[in-house]
N, C-alpha and C positions, 0 to 999 in steps of 0.2 A: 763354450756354451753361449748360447745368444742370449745377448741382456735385455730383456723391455721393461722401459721407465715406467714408472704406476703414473697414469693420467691425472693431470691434476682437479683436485677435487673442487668445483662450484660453491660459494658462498651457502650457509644456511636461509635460502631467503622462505619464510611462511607462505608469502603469495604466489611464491612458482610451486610449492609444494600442491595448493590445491589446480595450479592448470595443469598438473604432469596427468591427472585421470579426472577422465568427465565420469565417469562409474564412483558414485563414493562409496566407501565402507558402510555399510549397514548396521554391521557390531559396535562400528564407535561410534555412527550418527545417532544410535537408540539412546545413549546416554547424555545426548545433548539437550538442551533446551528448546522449543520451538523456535527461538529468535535466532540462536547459534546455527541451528539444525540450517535457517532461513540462510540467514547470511552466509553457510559454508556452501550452497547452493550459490547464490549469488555471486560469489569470486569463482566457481566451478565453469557458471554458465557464461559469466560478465556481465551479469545484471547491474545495472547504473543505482543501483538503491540497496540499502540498507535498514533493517528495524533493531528498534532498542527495548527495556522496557522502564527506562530511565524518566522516561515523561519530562524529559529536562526542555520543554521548548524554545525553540532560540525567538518562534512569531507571539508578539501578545495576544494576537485572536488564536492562537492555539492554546497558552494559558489559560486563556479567560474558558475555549469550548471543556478543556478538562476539567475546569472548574466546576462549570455547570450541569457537566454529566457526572462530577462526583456527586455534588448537594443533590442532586436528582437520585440518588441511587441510596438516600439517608440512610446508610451503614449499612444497606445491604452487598452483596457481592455485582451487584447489574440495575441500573436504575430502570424502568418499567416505561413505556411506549409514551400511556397519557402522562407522567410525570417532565415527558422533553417536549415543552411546549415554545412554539415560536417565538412569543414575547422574550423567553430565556436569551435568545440570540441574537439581539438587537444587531448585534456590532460584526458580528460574522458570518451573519445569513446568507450572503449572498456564498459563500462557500461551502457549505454546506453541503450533503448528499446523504439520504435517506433509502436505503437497501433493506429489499426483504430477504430473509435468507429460508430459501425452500428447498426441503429434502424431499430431492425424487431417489427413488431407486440404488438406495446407499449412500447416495452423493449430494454434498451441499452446494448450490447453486445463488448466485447473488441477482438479484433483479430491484435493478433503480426503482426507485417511488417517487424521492423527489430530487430534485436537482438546484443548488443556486446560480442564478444568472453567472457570477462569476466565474462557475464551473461552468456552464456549456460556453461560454466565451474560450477559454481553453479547451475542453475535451469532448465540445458538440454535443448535441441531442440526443442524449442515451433516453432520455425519462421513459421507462414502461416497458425495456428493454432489457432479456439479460444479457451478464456479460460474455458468460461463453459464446452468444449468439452474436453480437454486437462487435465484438473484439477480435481483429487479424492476431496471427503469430507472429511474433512471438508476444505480443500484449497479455493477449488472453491468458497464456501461463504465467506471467508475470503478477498481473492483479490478483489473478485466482488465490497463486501463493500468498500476497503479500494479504488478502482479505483473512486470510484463514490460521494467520498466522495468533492473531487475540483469540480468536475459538478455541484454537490449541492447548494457549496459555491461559486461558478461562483470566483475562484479562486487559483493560486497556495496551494497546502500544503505538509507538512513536515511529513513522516512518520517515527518508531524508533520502534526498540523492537528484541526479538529473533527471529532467525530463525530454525522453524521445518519443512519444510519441504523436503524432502527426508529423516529426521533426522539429521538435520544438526544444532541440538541445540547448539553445541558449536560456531557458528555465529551468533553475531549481525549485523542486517541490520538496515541503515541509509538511507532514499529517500524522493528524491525529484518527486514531480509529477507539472508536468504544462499542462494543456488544450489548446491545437493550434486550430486557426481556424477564421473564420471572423463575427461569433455569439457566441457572452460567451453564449446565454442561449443553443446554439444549436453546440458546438465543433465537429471538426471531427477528432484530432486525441487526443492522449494521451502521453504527451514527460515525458518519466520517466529516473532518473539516480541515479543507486543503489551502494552503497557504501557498502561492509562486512568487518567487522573486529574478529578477534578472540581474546580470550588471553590465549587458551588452545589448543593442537592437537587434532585433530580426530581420532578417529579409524579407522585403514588403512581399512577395510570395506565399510566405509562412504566414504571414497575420489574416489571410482568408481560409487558412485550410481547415479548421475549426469551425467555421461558418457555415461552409460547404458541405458537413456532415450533417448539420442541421434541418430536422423536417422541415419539409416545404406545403407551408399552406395554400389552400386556395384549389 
């Protein structure tokens, strides 16, 4: 009788478990969390980011913006539009991003309002723009998830990971997202404040491609 040796068996590793299927289970994602749900997506797809709802910030302007979207929100579940006033932000304004979130047709869509200088120096001149409109692929699914991800959770969360887009891998981004509004199931805007840090230069190429997306007046 012919012998065949049993194939030897692969390491248990978690992270190859989710690239063996880009299809996830639906029965056991229903039991996840929005954040889990996110992040088993994110190792499925290779998304360079990650959300938590740890709120543990590692930037102080991200401390300080949780800070002052909690007092804003004095024991309620979501602090209210006129309560996020600029003075609040002295220290982090320039990062800042101020989104409406508008339901057409079933579907919640994000559209900039306002923009900090610091942000369109990285991510160019969105203001007045939505993102589905504004954003190539794979971006646009990316942000979309990751905006949607505190809706879900009818809660602030904490996003971390690299930054690709324009090309702009040698930055990590650190943010903070909080939902304003006076229904946590039904928020109207979306207060976010982005924090980059590098430990590498770019190539002088990359440091105009952000600019380049920028309206041109005149």
């Amino acid at each position: 009788m012919l012998h065949i040796a049993p194939r030897p068996v692969a390491p248990n590793l978690p992270i190859l478990r989710f690239q063996q299927a880009r299809t996830p289970n639906l029965a056991v994602m229903s039991d996840l969390t929005p954040f889990e749900e996110y992040n088993r997506r994110a190792a499925l797809d290779g998304w360079p980011n990650r959300v938590d709802s740890t709120l543990a910030f590692e930037a102080e302007e991200l401390r300080e913006a949780h800070a002052v979207w909690k007092a804003a929100a004095a024991g309620r579940p979501l602090p209210l539009r006129r309560d996020m006033q600029p003075r609040m932000m002295k220290r982090f304004l320039s990062q800042v991003a101020l989104m409406d979130i508008v339901r057409e047709a079933g579907r919640r869509r994000f559209r900039i309002r306002v923009t900090g200088t610091a942000l369109e120096r990285t991510f160019g001149g969105l203001t007045g723009r939505f993102l589905d409109e504004a954003l190539p692929e794979p971006f646009r699914s990316r942000w979309d998830a990751t905006l949607k991800v505190p809706l879900l959770a009818k809660c602030a969360a904490r996003s971390i990971g690299r930054v690709e887009y324009l090309k702009q891998t040698y930055l990590t981004a650190e943010t903070f997202f909080g939902p304003i509004g006076a229904d946590v199931e039904a928020p109207d805007f979306m207060f976010v404040v982005v924090h980059t840090h590098s430990d590498q230069l770019p190539d002088r190429p990359i440091l105009h491609a952000a600019a380049a997306l920028s309206p041109v007046s005149g």
